[in-house]
Structures are given as C-alpha cells and as structure tokens.
C-alpha positions as CSV (number, residue, x, y, z in Angstrom):
1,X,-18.0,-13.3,2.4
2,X,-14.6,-13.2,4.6
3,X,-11.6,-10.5,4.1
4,X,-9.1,-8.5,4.9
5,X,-9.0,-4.6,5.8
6,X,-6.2,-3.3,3.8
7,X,-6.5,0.5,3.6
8,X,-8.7,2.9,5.7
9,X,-9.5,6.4,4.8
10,X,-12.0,6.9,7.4
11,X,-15.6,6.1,5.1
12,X,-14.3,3.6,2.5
13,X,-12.3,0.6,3.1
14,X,-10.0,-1.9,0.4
15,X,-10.7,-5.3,1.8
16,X,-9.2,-8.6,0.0
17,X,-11.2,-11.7,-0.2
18,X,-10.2,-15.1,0.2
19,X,-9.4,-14.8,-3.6
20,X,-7.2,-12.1,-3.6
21,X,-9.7,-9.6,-5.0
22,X,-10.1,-5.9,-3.7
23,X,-13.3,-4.5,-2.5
24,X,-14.4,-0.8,-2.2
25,X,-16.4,-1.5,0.7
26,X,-17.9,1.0,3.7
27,X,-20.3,0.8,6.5
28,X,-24.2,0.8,6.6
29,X,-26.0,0.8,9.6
30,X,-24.9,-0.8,13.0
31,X,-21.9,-2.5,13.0
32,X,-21.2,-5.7,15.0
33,X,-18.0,-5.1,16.1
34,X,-16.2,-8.4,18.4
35,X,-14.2,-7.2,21.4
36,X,-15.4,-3.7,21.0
37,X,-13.3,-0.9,22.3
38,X,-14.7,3.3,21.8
39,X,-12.4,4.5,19.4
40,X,-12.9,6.9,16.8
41,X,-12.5,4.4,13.9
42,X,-14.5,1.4,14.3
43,X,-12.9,-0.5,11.8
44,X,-8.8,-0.4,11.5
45,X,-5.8,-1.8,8.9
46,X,-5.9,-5.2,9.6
47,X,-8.9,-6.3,10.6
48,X,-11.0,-9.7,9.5
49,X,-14.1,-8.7,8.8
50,X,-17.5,-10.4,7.0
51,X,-19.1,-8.2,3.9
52,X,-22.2,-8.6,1.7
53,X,-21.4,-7.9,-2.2
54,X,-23.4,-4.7,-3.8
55,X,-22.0,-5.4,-7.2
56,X,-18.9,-6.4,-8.9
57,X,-16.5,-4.3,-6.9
58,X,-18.1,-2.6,-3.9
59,X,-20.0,-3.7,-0.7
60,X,-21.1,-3.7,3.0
61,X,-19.3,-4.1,5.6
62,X,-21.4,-6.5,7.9
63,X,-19.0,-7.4,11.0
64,X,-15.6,-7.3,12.4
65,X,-14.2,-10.4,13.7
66,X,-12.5,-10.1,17.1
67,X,-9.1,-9.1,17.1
68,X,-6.4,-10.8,17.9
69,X,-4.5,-8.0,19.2
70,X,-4.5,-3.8,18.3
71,X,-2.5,-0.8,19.1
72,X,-3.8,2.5,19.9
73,X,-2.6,6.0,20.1
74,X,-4.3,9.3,20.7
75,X,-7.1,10.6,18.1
76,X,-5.1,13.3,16.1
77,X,-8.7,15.0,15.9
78,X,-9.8,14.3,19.8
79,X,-6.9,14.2,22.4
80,X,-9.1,12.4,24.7
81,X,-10.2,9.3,22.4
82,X,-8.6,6.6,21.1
83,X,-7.2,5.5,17.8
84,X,-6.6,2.1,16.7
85,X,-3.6,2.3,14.5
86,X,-4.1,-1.1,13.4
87,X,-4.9,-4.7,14.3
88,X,-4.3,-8.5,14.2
89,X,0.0,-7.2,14.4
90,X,2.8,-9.5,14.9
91,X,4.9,-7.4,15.5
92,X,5.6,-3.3,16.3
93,X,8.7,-1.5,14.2
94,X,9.5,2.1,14.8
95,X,11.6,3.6,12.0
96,X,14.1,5.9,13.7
97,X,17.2,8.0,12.6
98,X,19.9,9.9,14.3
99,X,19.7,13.1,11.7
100,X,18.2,13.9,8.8
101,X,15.6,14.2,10.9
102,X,16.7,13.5,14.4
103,X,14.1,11.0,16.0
104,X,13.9,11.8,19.7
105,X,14.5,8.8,22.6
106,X,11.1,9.8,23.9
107,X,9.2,9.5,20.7
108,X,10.5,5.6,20.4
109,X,10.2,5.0,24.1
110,X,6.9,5.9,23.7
111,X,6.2,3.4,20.6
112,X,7.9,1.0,22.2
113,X,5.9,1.3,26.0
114,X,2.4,0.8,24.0
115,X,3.7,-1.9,22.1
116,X,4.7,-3.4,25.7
117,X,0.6,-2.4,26.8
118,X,-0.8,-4.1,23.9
119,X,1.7,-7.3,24.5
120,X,2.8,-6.7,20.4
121,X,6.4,-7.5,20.1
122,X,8.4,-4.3,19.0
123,X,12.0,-3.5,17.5
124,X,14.0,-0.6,16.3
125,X,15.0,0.1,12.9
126,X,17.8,2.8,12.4
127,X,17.8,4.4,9.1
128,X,20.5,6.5,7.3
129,X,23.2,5.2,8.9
130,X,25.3,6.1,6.2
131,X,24.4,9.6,7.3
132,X,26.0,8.9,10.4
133,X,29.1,11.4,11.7
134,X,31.9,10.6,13.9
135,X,30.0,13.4,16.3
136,X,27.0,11.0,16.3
137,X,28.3,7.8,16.6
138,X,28.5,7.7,20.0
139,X,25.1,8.6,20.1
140,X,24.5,5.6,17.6
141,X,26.1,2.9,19.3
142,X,24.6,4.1,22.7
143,X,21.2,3.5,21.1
144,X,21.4,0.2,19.7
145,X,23.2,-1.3,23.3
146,X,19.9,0.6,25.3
147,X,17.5,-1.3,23.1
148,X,19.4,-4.3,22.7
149,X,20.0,-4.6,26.6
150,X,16.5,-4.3,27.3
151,X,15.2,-6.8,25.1
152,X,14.2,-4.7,21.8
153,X,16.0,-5.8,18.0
154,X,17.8,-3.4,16.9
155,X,18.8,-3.1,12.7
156,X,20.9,-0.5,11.4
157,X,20.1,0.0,7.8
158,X,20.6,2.0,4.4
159,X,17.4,1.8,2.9
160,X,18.8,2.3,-0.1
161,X,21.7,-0.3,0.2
162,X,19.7,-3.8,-0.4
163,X,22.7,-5.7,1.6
164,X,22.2,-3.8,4.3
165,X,18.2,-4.6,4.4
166,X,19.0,-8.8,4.4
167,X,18.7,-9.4,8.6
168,X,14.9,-7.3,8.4
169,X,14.1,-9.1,5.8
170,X,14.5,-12.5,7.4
171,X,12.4,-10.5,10.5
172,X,9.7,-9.8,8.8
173,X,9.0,-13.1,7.0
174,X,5.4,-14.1,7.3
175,X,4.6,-11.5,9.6
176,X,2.3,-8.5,9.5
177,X,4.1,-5.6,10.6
178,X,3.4,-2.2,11.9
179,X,5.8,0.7,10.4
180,X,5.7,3.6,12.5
181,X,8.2,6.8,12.6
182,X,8.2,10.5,12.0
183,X,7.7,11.9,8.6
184,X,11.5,12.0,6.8
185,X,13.1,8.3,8.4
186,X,12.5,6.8,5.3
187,X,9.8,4.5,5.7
188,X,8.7,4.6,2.5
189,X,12.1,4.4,0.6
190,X,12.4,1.2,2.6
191,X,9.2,-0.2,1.9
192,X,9.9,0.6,-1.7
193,X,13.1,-1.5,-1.3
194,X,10.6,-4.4,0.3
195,X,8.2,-4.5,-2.1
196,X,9.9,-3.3,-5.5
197,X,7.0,-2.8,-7.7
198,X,4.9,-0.7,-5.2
199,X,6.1,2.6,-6.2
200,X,5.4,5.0,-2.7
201,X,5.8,8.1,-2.9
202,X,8.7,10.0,-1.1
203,X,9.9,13.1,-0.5
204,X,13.1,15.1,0.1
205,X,14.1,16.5,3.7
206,X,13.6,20.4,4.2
207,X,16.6,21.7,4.4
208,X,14.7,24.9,6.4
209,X,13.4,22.3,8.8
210,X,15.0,19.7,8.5
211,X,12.2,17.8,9.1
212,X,9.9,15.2,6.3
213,X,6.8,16.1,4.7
214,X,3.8,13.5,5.0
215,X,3.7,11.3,2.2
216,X,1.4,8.6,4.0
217,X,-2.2,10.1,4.3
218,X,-3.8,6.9,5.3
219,X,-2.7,3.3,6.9
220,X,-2.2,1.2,4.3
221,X,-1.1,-2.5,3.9
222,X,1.0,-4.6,1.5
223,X,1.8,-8.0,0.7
224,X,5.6,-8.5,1.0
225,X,6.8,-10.4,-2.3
226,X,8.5,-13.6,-0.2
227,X,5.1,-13.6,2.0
228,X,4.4,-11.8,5.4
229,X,2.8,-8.2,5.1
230,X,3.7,-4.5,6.1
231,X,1.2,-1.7,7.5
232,X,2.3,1.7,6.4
233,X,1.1,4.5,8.9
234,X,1.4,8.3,8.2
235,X,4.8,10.0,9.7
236,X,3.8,10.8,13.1
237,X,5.3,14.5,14.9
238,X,4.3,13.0,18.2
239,X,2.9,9.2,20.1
240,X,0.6,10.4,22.5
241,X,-0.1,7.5,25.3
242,X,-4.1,6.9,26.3
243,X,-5.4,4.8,28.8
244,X,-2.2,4.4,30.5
245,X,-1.8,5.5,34.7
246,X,1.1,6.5,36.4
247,X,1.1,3.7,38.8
248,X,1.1,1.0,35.6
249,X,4.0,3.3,33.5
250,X,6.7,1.1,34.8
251,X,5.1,-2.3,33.9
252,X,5.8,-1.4,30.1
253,X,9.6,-0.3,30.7
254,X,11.0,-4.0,30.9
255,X,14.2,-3.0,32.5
256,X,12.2,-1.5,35.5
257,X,9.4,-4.2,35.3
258,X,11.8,-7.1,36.4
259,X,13.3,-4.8,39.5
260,X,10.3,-3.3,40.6
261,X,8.8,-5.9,43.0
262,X,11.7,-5.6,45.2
263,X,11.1,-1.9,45.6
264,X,10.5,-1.2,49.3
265,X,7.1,0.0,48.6
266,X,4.1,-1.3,46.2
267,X,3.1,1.9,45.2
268,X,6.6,3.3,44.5
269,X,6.7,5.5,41.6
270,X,10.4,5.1,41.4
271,X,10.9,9.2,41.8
272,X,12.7,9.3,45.0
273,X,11.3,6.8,47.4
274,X,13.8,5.3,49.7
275,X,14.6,1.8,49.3
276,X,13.6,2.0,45.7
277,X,15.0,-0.9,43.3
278,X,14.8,1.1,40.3
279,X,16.5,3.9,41.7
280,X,19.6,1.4,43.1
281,X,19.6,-0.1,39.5
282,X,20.3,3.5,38.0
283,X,22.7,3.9,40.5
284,X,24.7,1.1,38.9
285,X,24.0,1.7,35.8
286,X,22.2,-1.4,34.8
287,X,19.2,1.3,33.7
288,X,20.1,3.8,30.5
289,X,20.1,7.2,32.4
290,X,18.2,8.2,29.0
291,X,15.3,5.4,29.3
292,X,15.0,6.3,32.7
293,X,14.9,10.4,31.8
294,X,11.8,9.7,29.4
295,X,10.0,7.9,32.0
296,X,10.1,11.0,34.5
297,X,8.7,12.7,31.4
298,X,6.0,10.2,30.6
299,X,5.3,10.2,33.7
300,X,5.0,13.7,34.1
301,X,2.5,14.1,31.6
302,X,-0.3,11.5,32.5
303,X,-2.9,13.3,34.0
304,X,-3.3,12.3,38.0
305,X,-6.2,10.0,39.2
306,X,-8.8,11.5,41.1
C-alpha cells in the first residue's frame, strides 16, 4: 500500500492512504530509502512511502519513495549530522515578528539561505503587526522592502484578524508548506486560523522572557480545508546551516548571486577583496547593509576547509 508521512515522533509514524485513512506505522528491519542522504531521521513529514498492513490500524514501513525535494537543518541532538525537517515542499515560510518576541534578521536569513540550497521557494510571514510601535515601524517597513527587493514575499498579518490572513491564503492554495519560526510568532494561532477545527495548542509569551514556550513537540502535517497542506515544525531558538562552505555562502544570497561573477576574482569571498562587485553594490546601496552583516556572520561561523 501507498501513503503519506504525516507526523514523525522519531519510532512511530501517521501515514494516510490513498483513502484517507491513518496508519500507526514504524520501521522493521532495513529500510529502502530512494535518494538516500545520512541523516538522523530516515524517514521525514512528507514523505511517500510503501507499507505492508499488520492489522486494522498499524503497519510496516517497507520503503521511501525518492523525494522530490527536502530541507535540512542541524540535528538538535548531534551538531554534526543532519536533519531533514521535511520533504516533497513547495514552498518554505518563516513565521517572523518584530516583538513579542523579536525574531532576529539572522535567524530568517538563515531559513531563507537553505531554502535557496535546497532550490524550495521561501517567503516571509510577519506576525503581530498589530503589535507594531511607531519606534518599530521603521524597522517594519525596512524588513518587508529587504525581502521584497530580493525576491522573497513578504505578508504582514494578524493572525487573529481573518481579513488580514486572505493574500496567504490564496499563497498557500494547493501547496504543501513548511512553517518554520521561533517559539511565540504565533504559528499555531495562525494555523488555527487556517484550519478552524484543528484545535493546536498555544501558549502565552513570558513576560520574564519575553520569549514562547514550545508547543510543537513533533512535525506534523494538515490538510488545509480549501486543499493544499501545512507542516508544522517545533519553534526553533536557532537554524543552524550543515553542509554548506564558505566559498558556496553567496550562491544562496540572491542579491549577491547575480553580482558575483563580475567580482575581480573567482574565489572572492566578498570581505575586502579589491575590485569586488558585491562590495561596489553595498557601496550604492543596492545590497541591505543588514543582509550583508549576517553574511559576514554566516560566514564567520562555517568551519574552514582543510
């Protein structure tokens, strides 16, 4: 039998049939797995896999078919393997908010450079704009022209105010989309917004922190009511990159990708080379000082070849 991976916990799997039906269903034995990568979950949210029945409601994993696509991120458990947040993605959205809590430029720049890697389509959602002060909204209209101007959608939202939710509705229309953002944006107010009768759980913002409390153990996916799906992901402190070197960083920064090949040099890490395009481009500010600041930190923290 054929279905869908719609919730991982790590041992046990919910798959869907062709029928709509859920299966408890796990591994036994080896696992033909298409397209194999080493990650520390062989079978991810997403994923089309083939399963042998046990009884009425659990089975067997047998295979994985070969993914379309995936997106990784460092193991939470092993910083040096890889974890496939999910698979078979249309397209990447990072939840993000100004306050309440504060998402950092470097945590999105970071979604959004592995979304680039995988070649997943990404864009930005800014929640709790409503929250918004006069002190912030230069800060809030400076995000959405970055992303905008690079290429990335950009929806300001209430997730409480359904008007406000219409334009990423009509985005994520027969889609399967990945939700990513730090615990507290509110991705699962607005997924309880999406999907009315799912009922997440969510939880109030620390006011000694300021910062969310996990309400996401697991990824998990839903069927959106007007068709499409959403993959929920656990609120996330921190992206941490894998497999990616310093000399391919600026490939996934699409600003810098369409300048770089008029850089003097071919192996110009766009630091302080001289007759560097990226640097020029700064210079004229047709490259978001900011953007450019969390590359020189991304960059930074990718370990040297040797």
């Amino acid at each position: 039998m054929e279905g869908l991976v719609y919730k991982s916990t790590g041992s046990w799997y919910l798959i869907k049939d062709q029928t709509n039906k859920v299966w408890q269903a796990r591994i036994k034995g080896k696992l033909k797995i298409g397209g194999t990568i080493s990650s520390t979950n062989p079978i991810a949210v997403g994923d089309h896999v083939s399963f042998e029945p046990e009884n009425e409601t659990q089975a067997i994993i047998a295979n994985v078919n070969e993914r379309n696509n995936y997106i990784v991120r460092v193991s939470p458990h092993n910083k040096n393997q890889k974890h496939i947040i999910a698979s078979n993605i249309d397209l990447a959205l990072v939840v993000a908010t100004l306050r309440s809590p504060r998402t950092s430029t470097g945590f999105i720049d970071r979604f959004l450079l592995t979304a680039e890697a995988y070649h997943i389509p990404a864009a930005v959602v800014i929640n709790k704009t409503d929250l918004v002060t006069d002190k912030d909204r230069t800060a809030f209209e400076e995000w959405q022209q970055c992303y905008t101007r690079v290429g990335y959608p950009v929806y300001p939202i209430v997730a409480l105010e359904p008007a406000s939710l219409q334009p990423l509705k009509t985005l994520l229309q027969h889609k399967t989309t990945l939700f990513i953002g730090h615990s507290g944006v509110g991705k699962s107010t607005l997924i309880n917004q999406l999907i009315p009768d799912i009922a997440l759980k969510t939880t109030e913002i620390s006011e000694w922190s300021g910062k969310g409390q996990h309400t996401t153990t697991f990824a998990e996916m839903h069927d959106l009511p007007d068709g499409g799906r959403i993959i929920d992901t656990p609120g996330v402190k921190e992206f941490g990159l894998i497999d990616i070197e310093k000399e391919e960083l600026a490939h996934y920064f699409p600003e810098m990708k369409q300048r770089m090949s008029t850089c003097k040099f071919n192996n110009c890490l766009h630091l302080n080379e001289p007759g560097c395009a990226i640097i020029e481009a700064l210079h004229r500010g047709e490259i978001a000082i900011e953007r450019y600041v969390n590359y020189r930190t991304i960059l930074d923290s990718i370990p040297a070849k040797y």
